[in-house]
TINU-686699 format. One record per atom (N, C-alpha, C): x, y, z; residue in one letter. Coordinates in steps of 0.02 Angstrom, whole numbers, plus 50000, padded with zeros to 5 digits. Each point is the difference from the previous one (the first is absolute). Example, Ala and Ser with C-alpha at 12.3 -4.5 7.8 and 13.67 -1.06 7.14 Angstrom:
<nodes>
506604971650390A499555005950000A500455006050000A499825005349964S500425005950003S499615005550037S
</nodes>
This chain:
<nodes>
500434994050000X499575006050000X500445006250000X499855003949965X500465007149978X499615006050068X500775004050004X499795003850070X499655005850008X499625002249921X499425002749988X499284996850026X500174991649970X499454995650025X499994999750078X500584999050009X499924998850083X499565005350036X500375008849966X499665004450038X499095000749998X499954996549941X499335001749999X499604996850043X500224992350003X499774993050041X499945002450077X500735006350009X499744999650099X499655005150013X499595004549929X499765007050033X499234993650057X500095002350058X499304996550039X499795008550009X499104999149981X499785006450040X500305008149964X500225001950059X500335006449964X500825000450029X500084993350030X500684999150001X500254996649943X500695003149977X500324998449942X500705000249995X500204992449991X500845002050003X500264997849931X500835005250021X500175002549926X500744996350033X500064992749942X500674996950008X500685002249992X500484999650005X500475002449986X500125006649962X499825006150077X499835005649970X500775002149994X500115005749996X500785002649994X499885005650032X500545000550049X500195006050052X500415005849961X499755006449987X500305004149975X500535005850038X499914997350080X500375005350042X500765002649972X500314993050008X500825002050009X500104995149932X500824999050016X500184997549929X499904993549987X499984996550062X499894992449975X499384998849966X499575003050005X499424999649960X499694989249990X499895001150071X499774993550023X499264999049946X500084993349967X499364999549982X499704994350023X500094995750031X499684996250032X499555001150076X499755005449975X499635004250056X498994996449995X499844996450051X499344999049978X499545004550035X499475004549971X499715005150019X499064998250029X499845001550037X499324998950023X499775006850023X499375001249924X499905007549992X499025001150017X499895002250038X499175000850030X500065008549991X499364999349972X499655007849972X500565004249999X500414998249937X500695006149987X500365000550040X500124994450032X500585003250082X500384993049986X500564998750007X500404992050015X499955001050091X499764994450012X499964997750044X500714995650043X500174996649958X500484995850016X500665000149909X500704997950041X500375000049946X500374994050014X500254993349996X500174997350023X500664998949952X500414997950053X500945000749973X500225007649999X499485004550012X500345007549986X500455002950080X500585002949979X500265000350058X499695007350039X500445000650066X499665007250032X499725005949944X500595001749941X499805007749969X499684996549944X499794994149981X499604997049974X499175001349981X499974997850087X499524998950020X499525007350021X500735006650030X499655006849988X499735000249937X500674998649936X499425002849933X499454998349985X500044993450024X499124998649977X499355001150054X500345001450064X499394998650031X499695009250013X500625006349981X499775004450004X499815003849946X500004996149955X499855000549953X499155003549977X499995005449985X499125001949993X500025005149922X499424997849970X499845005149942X499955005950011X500505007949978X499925004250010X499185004749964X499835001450060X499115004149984X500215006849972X500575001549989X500155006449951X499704999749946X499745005849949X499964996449934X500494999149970X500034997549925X500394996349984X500475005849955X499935007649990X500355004349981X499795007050023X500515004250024X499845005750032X500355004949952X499725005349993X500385005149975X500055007650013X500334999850023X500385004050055X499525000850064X499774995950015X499884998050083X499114997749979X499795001149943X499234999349999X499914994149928X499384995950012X499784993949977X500125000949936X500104996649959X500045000649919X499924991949976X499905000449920X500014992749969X500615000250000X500044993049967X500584996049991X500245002049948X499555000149937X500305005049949X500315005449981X499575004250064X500315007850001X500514999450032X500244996150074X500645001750018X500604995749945X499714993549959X500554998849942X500045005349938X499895005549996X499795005649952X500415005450033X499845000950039X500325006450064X500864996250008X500064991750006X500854999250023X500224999949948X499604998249909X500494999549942X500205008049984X499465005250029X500335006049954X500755000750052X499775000450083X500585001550031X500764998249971X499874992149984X500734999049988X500225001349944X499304998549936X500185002049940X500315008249997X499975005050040X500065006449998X500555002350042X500234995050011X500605001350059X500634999649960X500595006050031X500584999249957X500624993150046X499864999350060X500454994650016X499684994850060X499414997849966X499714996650040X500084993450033X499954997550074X500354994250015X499624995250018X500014992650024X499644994850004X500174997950049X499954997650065X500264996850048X499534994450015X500334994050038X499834996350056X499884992349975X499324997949975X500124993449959X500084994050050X500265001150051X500354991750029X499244997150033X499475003649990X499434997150054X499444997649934X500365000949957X499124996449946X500334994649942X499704998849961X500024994049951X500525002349940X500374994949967X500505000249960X499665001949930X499444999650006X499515001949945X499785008450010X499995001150053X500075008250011X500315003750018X500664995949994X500645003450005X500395002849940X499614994049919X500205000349956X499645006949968X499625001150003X499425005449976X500255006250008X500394998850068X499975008550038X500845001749969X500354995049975X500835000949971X499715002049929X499514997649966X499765003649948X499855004949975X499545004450078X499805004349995X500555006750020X500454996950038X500845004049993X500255000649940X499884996349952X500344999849931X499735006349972X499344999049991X499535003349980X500035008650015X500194999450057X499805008050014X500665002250019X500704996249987X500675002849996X500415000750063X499674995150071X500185003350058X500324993850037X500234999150049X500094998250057X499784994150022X500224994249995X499624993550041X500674997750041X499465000450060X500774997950071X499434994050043X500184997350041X499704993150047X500275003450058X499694997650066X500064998350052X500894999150017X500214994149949X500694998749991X500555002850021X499725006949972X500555006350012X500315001950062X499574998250041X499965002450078X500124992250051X500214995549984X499804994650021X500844997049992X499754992849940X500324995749971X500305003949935X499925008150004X500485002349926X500754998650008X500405001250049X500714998449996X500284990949964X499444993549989X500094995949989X499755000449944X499435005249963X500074999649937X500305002649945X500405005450030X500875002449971X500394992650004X500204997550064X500444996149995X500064993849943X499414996750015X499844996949939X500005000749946X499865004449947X500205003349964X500755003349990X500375001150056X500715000049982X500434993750023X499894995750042X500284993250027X499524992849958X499585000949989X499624991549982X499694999950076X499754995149978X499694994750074X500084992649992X500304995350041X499934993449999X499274997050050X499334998349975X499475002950008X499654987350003X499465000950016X499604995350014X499305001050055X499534995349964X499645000650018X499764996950088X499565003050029X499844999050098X499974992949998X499424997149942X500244993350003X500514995449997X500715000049948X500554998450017X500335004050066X499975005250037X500045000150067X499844994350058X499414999249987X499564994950051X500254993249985X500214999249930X499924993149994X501134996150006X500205007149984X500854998250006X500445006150057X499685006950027X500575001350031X500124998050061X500494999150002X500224997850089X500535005950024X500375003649958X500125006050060X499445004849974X499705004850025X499555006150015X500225004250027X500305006249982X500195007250037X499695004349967X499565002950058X499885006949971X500275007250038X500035002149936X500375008550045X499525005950007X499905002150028X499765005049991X499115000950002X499874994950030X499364998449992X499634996750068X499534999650004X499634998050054X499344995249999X499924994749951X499444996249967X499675000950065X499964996350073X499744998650039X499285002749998X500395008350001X499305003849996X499515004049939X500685000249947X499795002049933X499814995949955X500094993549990X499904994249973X499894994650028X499484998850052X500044996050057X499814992049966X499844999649929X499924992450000X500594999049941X500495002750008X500524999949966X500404992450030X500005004050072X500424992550019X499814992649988X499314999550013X499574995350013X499814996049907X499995005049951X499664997349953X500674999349958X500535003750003X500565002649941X500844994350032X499985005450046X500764999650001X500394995850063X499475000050068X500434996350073X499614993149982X499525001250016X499474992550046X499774994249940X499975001949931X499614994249974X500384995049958X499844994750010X500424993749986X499845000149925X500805001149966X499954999549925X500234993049959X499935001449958X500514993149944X500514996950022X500375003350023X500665000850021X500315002550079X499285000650027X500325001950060X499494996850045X499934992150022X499294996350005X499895001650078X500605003650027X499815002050084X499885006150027X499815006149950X499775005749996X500585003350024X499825003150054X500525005850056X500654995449995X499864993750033X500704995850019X500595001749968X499585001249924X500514999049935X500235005049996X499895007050015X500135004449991X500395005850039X500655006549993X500185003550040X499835005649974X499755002050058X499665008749983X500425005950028X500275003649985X500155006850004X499725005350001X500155003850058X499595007849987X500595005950005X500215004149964X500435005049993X499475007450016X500125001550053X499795009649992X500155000750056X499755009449989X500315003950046X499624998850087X499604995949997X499695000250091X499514992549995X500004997150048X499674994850019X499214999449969X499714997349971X499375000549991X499854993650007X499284999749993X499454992850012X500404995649958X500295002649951X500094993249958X500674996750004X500295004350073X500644996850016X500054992950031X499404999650047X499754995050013X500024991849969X499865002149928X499864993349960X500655000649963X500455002150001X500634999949986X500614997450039X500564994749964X500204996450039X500685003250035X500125005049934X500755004650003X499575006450004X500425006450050X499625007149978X500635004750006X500055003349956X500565002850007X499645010049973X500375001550085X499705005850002X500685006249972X499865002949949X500545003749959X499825008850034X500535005449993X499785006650004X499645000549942X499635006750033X499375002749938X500645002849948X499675001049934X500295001749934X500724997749988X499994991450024X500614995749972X499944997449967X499234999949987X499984991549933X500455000349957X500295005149946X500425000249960X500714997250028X499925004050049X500844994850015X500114994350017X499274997950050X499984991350015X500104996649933X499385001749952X500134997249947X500574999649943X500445006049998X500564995949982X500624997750028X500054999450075X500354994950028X499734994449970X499424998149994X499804994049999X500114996949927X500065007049957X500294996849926X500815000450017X500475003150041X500614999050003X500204993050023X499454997750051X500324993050011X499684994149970X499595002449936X499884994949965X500444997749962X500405004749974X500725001049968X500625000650041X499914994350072X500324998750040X500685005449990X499655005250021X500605005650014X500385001450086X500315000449997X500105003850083X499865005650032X499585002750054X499625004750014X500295002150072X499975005150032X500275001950071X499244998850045X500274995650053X499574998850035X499645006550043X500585005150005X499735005250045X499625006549960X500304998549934X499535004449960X499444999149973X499754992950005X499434997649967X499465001250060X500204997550067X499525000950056X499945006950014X500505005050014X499835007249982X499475002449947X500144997249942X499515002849959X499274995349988X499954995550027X499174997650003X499874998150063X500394999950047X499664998250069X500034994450019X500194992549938X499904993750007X500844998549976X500304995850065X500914994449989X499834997249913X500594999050002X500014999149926X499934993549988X500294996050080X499784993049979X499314998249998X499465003950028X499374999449963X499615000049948X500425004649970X500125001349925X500214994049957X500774998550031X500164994049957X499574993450022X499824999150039X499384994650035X499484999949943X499815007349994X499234998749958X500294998149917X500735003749978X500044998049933X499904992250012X500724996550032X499814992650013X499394998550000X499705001850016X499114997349972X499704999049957X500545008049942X499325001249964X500174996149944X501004997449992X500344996449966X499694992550003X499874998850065X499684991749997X499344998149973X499805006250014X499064998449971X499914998049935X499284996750003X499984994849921X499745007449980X499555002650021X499535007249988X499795003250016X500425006550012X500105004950044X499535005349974X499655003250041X499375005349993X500295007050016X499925006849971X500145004950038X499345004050003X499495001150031X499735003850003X500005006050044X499985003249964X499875010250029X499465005749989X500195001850052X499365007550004X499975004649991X499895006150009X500035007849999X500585001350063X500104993450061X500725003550025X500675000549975X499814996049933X500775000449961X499695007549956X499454998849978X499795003649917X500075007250029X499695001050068X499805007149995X500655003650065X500414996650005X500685003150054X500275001649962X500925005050019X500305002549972X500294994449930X500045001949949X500184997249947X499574998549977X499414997950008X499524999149957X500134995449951X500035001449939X500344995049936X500344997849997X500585003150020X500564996550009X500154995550066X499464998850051X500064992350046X499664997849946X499434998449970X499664996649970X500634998249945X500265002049967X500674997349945X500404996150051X500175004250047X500724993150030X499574992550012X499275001150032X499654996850017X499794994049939X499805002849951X500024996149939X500754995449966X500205004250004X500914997349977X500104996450042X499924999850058X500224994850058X499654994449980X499544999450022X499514995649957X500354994949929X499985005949962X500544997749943X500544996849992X500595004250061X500464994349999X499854993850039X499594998650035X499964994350017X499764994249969X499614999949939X499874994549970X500914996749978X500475005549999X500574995049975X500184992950059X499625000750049X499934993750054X499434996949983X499545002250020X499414998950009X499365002349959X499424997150003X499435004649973X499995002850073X499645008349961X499835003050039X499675005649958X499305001050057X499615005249954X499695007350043X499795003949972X499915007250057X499445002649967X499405001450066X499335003749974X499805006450053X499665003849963X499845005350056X499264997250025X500105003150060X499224998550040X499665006750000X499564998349938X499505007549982X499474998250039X499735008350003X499385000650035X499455000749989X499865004049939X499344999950013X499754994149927X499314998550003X499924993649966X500044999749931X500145006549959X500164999549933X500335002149973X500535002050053X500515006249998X500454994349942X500194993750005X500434996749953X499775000549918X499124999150011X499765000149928X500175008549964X499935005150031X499885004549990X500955001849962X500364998150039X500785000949990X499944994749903X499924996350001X499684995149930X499825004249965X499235000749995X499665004049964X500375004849972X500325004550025X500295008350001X500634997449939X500304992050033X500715000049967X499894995249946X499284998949971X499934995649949X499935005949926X499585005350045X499595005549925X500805004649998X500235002350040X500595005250005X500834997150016X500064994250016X500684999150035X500255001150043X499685005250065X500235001650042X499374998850054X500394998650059X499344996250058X499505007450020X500235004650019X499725008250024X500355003849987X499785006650002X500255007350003X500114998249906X499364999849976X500255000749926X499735006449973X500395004549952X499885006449969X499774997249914X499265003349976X499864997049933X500115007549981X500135006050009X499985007349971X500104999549915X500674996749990X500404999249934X499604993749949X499524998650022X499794994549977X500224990949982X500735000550064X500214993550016X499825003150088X500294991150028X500205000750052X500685001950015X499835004450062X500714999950026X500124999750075X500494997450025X500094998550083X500425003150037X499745003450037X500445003550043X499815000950066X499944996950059X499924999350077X500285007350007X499715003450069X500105006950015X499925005349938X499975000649954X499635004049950X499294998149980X499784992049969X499405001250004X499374998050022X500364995150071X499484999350073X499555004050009X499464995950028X499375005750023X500435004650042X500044998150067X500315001450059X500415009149981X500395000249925X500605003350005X499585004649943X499714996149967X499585004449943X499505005850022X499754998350057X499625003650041X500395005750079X500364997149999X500565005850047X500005005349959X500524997549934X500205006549967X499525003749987X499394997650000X499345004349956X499935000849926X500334994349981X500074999249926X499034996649976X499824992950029X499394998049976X499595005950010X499535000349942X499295004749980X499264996250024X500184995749990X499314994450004X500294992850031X499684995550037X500104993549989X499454994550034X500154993849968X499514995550025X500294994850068X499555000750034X500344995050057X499464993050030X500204996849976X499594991049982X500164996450078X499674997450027X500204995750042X500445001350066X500275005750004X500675002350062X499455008250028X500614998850075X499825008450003X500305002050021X500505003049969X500695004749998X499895007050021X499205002550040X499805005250040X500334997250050X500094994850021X500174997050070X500684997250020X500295001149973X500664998249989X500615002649956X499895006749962X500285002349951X500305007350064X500665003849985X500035002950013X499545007450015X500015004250042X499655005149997X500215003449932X500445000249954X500135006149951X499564995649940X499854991550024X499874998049936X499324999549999X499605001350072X499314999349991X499805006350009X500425004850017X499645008949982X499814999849924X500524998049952X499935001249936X499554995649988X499874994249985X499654995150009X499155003150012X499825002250023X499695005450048X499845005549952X500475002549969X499965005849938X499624998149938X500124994349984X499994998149929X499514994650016X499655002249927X499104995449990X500594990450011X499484996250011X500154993650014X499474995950001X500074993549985X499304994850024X500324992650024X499585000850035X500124992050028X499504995749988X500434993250020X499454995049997X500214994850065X499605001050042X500144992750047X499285000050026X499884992650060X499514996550024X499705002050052X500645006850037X499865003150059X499995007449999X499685002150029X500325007949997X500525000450051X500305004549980X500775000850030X500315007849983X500475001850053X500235007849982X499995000649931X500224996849960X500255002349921X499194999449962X499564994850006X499585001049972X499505007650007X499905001450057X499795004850061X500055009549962X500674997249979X500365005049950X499875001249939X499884995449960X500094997049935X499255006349950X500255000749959X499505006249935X499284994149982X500454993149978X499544995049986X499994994050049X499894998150043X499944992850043X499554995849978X500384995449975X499444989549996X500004999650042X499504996750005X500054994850049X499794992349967X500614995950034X499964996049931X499844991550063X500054995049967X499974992650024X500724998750020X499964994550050X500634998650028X500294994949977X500404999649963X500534993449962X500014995350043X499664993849962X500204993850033X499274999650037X499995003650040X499174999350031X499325000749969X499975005949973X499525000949946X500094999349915X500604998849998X500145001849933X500554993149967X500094996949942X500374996149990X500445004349949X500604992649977X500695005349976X500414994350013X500735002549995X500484997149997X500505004450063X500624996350034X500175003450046X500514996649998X500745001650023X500664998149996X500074999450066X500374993350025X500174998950071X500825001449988X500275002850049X500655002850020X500494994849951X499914993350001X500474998449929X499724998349922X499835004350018X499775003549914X499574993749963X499644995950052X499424993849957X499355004550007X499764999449958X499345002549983X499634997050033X499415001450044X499514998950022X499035001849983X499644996349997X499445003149959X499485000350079X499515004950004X499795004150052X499204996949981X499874995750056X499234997550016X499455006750040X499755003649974X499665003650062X499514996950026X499745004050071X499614995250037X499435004849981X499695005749978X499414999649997X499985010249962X499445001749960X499965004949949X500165008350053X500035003949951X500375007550029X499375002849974X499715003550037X499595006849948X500295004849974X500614998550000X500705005649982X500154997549938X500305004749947X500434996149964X500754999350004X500144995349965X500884997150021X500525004249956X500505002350019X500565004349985X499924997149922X500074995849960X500014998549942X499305001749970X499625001050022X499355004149942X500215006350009X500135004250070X500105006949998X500524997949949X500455000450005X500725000949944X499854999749948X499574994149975X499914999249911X499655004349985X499485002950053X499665006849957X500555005950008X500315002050052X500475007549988X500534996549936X499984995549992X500404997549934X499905002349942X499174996549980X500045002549982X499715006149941X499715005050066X499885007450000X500605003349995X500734996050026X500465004149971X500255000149938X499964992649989X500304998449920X499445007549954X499284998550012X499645004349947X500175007749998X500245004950081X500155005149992X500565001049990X500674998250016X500694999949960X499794998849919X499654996149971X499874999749910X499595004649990X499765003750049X499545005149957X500555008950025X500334998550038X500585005450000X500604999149949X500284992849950X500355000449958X499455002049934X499594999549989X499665001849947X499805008549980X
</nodes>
């Protein structure tokens, strides 16, 4: 029986469960989530972990209407009419956010950047951007969570804290579950935790090695110096990360014996001093170690489509965020044409902001301007940025109300079961209409 059939077989009454739904919170993008949904509410989520189980259970249809313009009720038409002239009329208009909706309306809205000559940046920028420079200038030696689960036996992560940011990371991916190759789960396995202060997830770690803040760069290339069994000063290495060096050489010995060595990292490597450049030593390390061993390195993204969205961006343009279409290619340049930096200077005129709210988290110089200049959003909640916004959707929530496609943190595609209808519409109808109302007024301004 197919798991459409199934769902239909257990609706009893007006209880109705939705099999192997998919969790859109964070990056693992769990889909073996089974949902039990009574009069529009999930009731129960079973396998979903703690921030799981918030998304779905606080989950409620926003009673906003479904487009405001400039603070009062409008159709859906008029505010897709009102956001195509904005951007169509704008001389450097920008696009932000993307990591919270479908790979199908991620693709629309990089279109509609093409289209109107401006700015498409992600979430990325502010996050996991220092690893999508690196990559792009280092490679990645890369595999999927499932060959994790099923072959690594060492596990270090740096810079990161699954416990609480990815809490069924351990359990479904990388410590606890008995793979192909590893038939005694944990037993089989040594876990590492590298950062700057003790956290929950030091706990489930067998080694923890606590480094000074803004060393990763240097831990990490001791750790490529003695892969290339160099000689290092013991008193200068513990000076400069806080950790004897024979701990250092301890963990290479590890990472040299392992059949398949894991590196996963977070925003405490991505977003500390160096930025890109830990993420490069971090990668290269990585690198030189397959001349021993396999060994492979992933970032632990956050939010649940933030990986698809980095895809999408680098399938139509080549570059993951901060892309400039002005010239009519792409072009890439981090700190020039980031939301974040585009909006300091007071350079953007207009822009669209999908899914994020960079009212809440963006510097004060970048949400004064921000603030200046017409804008529309689209998300499920109201929120400072929508609050703001010339045009506000209000749109369906990915994965819950809405189906699609969604990228889990190692880049496997995932397809999105919802548990039950939006009176909203979903970021991909708004988009295909400002699509395209822009395509028609850009061809009626070349004519």
């Amino acid at each position: 029986m197919s798991t459409a059939t199934k769902n239909q077989a257990a609706t009893d009454g007006s209880l109705k469960i939705v099999q192997d739904a998919t969790c859109t919170f964070c990056g693992c993008v769990c889909d073996d989530i089974d949902l039990s949904v009574k009069d529009n509410h999930i009731v129960e989520a079973k396998r979903a972990c703690v921030l799981g189980k918030s998304w779905f259970f606080n989950h409620y249809v926003d009673q906003r209407p479904s487009c405001l313009i400039s603070g009062r009720p409008a159709s859906i038409e008029e505010g897709i009419e009102r956001a195509a002239k904005i951007l169509a009329g704008a001389k450097y208009p920008i696009i932000y956010g993307l990591s919270d909706t479908t790979c199908e309306a991620q693709r629309i809205a990089v279109g509609i950047g093409d289209w109107i000559g401006g700015n498409v940046d992600t979430t990325t920028s502010v996050c996991h951007g220092p690893s999508g420079m690196a990559f792009q200038g280092v490679g990645e030696v890369t595999c999927s969570l499932g060959e994790i689960a099923n072959r690594g036996d060492l596990i270090i992560f740096w810079g990161s804290n699954p416990a609480e940011s990815h809490p069924r990371h351990f359990t479904k991916y990388s410590l606890m579950p008995k793979g192909m190759f590893l038939p005694n789960g944990r037993k089989d396995r040594t876990c590492v935790l590298v950062d700057v202060r003790k956290t929950k997830s030091a706990k489930a770690a067998d080694i923890f090695l606590q480094i000074k803040p803004r060393k990763d760069f240097e831990a990490l290339w001791i750790l490529r110096a003695l892969a290339q069994n160099l000689s290092l000063d013991p008193a200068e290495v513990e000076d400069e990360t806080g950790v004897p060096l024979s701990a250092w050489q301890d963990l290479m010995g590890r990472m040299k014996q392992a059949k398949f060595g894991v590196l996963l990292f977070g925003m405490g490597l991505t977003m500390t001093r160096g930025k890109h450049l830990n993420s490069e030593a971090l990668l290269a390390l990585v690198r030189d170690m397959n001349a021993y061993t396999r060994f492979v390195a992933k970032p632990m993204r956050g939010h649940g489509n933030v990986t698809g969205a980095d895809n999408v961006v680098s399938w139509q343009t080549g570059y993951p965020f901060g892309v400039n279409m002005s010239r009519g290619y792409p072009r890439f340049n981090p700190g020039e044409y980031t939301t974040a930096d585009t909006l300091a200077r007071r350079e953007a005129d207009a822009a669209m902001i999908i899914a994020s709210d960079p009212m809440s988290n963006f510097s004060q110089a970048a949400r004064e301007r921000l603030l200046a200049i017409p804008y529309i959003s689209l998300d499920p909640k109201e929120t400072p940025t929508t609050r703001g916004a010339t045009v506000a959707f209000t749109t369906a929530t990915y994965g819950i109300n809405t189906a699609g496609t969604v990228y889990r943190m190692d880049d496997v595609p995932i397809p999105l079961r919802p548990a039950f209808d939006s009176p909203h519409p979903s970021d991909f109808e708004i988009l295909s209409g400002i699509e395209r109302r822009v395509k028609a007024l850009k061809a009626a301004v070349r004519l």
